[in-house]
C-alpha positions in Angstrom: -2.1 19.5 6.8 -2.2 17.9 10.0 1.1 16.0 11.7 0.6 13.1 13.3 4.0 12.2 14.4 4.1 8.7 16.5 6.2 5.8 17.0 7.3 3.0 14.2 7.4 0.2 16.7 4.5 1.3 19.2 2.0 3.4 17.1 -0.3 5.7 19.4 -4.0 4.3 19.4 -5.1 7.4 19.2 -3.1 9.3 16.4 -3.7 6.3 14.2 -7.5 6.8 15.1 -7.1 10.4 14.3 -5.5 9.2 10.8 -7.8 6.4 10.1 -11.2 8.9 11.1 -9.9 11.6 8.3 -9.2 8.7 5.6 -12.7 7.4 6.0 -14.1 10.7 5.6 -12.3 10.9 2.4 -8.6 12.6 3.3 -5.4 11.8 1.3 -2.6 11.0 3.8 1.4 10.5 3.5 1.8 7.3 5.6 5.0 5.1 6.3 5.5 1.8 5.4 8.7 -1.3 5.3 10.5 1.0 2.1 9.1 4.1 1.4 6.4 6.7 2.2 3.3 6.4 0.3 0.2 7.9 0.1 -3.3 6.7 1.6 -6.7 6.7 0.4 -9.4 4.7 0.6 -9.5 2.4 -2.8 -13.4 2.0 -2.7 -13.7 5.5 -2.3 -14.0 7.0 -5.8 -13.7 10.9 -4.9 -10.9 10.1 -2.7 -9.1 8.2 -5.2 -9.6 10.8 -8.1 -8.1 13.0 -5.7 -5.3 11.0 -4.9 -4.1 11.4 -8.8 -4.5 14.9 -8.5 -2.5 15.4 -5.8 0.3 12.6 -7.7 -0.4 14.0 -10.9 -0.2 10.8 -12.0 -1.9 9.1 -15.1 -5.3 7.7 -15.3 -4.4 4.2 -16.7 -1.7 3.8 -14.1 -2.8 1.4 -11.5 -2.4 2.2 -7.6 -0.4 -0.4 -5.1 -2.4 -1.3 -1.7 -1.1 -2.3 1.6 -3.1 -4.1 4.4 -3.3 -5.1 8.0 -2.9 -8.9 7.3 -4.1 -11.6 4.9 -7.3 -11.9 6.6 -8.2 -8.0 5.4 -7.0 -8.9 2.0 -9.2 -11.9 1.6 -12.2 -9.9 3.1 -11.9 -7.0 0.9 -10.6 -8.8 -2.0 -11.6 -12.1 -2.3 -10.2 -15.6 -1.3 -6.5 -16.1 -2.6 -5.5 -18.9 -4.5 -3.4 -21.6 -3.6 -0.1 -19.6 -5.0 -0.9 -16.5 -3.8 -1.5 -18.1 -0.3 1.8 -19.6 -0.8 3.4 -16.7 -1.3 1.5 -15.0 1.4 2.2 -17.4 4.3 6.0 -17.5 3.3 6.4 -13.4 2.5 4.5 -10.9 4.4 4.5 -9.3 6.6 7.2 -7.6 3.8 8.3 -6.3 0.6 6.2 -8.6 -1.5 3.6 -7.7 -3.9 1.1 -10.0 -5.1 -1.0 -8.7 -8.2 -4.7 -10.9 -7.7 -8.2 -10.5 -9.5 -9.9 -7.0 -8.4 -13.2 -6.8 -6.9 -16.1 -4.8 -8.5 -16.3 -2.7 -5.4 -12.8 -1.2 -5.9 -12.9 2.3 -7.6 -12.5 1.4 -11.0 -9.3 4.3 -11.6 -7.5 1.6 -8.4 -6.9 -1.1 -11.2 -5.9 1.4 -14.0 -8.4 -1.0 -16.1 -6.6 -3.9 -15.5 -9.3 -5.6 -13.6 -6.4 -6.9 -11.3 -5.1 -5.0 -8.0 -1.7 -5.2 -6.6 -1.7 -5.9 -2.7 0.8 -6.6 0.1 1.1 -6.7 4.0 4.0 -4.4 4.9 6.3 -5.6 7.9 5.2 -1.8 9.8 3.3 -1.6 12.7 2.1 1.9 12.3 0.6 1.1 8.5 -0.8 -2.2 9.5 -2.2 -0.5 12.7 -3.8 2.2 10.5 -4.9 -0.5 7.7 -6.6 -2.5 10.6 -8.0 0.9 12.5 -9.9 2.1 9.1 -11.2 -2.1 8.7 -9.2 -2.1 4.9 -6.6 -2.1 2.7 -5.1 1.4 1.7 -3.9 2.8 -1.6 -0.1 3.3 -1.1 1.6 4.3 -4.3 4.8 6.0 -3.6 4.6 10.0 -2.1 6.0 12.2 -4.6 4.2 13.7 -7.2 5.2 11.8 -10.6 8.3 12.1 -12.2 9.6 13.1 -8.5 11.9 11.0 -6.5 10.2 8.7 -3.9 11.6 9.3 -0.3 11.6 7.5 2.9 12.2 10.8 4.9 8.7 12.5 5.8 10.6 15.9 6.2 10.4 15.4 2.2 7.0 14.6 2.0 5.9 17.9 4.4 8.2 20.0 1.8 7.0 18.4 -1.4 3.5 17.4 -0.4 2.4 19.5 2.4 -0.1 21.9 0.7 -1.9 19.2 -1.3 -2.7 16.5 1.4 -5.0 16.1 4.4 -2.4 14.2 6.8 0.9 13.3 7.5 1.5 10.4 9.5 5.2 10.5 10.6 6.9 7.5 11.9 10.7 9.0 11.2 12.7 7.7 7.9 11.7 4.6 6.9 14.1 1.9 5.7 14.1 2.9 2.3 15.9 0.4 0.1 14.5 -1.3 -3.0 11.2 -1.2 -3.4 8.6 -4.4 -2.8 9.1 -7.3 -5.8 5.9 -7.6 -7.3 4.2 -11.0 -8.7 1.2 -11.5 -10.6 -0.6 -14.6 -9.3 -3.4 -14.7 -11.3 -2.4 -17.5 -13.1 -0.8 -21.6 -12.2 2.3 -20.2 -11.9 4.5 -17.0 -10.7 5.3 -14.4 -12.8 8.0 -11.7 -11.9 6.0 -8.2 -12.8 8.9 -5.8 -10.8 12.3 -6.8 -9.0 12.6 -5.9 -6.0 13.3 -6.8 -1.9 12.0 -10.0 -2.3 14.3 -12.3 -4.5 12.7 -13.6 -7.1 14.8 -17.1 -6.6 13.1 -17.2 -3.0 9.3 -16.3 -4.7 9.5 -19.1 -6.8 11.2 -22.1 -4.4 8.1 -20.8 -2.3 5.6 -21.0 -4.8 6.7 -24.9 -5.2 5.7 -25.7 -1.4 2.9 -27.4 -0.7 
């Protein structure tokens, strides 16, 4: 495994390069974000993504989480959001807010669990939305532990736990840790609360009321 320590605030160019270069040749990696440390693969990549829930041992029909640089990588690699999720976007990220939206046919199918929806959000971290932005889209981020296991924000957890079964470890120190991101599915006219979480879900819907 290789460790890639760098900064949370100031992320070196070039061990995010290093990071981004093995994810687009197919790695796993343990990468910070706003909560927790999650694991990284590239979502159209099917081979990386099987591997990915090898390494989690985690269920087939279980969907994975992605993070991205900004909204403009979303929309490019998702699709135009609608006027809620856009909403919900302008008011809420960078941060711990998930937005579950319609799921392109270029996605490895196993990213959407079947659903044919895809769970996304801009996390307020500089070294993840520098890495997001370095590999040109989003990144599977489903929390590092294998299932069952507790999810950390320390990456000294992640080495023990994880170490022998990924590719890369990008450490940015502990993370904040704390709840995890509140996740709403906007598919529809109107909010609807899927997990609590950071976000309050009082604040999700007086935003979703602005025009």
């Amino acid at each position: 495994m290789l460790h890639l320590p760098l900064s949370a605030v100031a992320p070196d160019p070039s061990a995010i390069g290093r990071a981004a270069a093995l994810l687009e040749q197919g790695s796993i990696a343990a990468i910070p974000t706003d909560t927790l440390y999650g694991l990284a693969a590239n979502p159209f990549d099917g081979t990386a993504v099987a591997r990915l829930f090898t390494v989690k041992d985690r269920a087939k029909e279980r969907a994975l989480p992605l993070v991205a640089a900004s909204r403009a990588q979303v929309e490019a690699a998702l699709g135009a959001l609608s006027p809620l999720a856009s909403r919900l976007a302008d008011a809420f990220w960078p941060g711990p807010l998930t937005l579950i939206v319609s799921a392109p046919p270029t996605l490895a199918p196993e990213v959407t669990g079947g659903s044919g929806t895809v769970a996304v959000r801009v996390p307020d971290h500089a070294a993840t939305r520098a890495l997001c932005d370095a590999c040109g889209w989003p990144l599977t981020a489903t929390s590092a532990n294998r299932s069952g296991a507790p999810s950390t924000a320390d990456p000294a957890v992640v080495e023990r736990t994880l170490g022998a079964l990924i590719d890369v470890l990008v450490d940015a120190g502990r993370t904040p840790g704390g709840p995890p991101s509140t996740i709403v599915d906007v598919t529809d006219s109107e909010p609807r609360l899927v997990r609590a979480g950071a976000t309050p879900w009082d604040a999700v819907l007086t935003a979703s009321r602005l025009e």
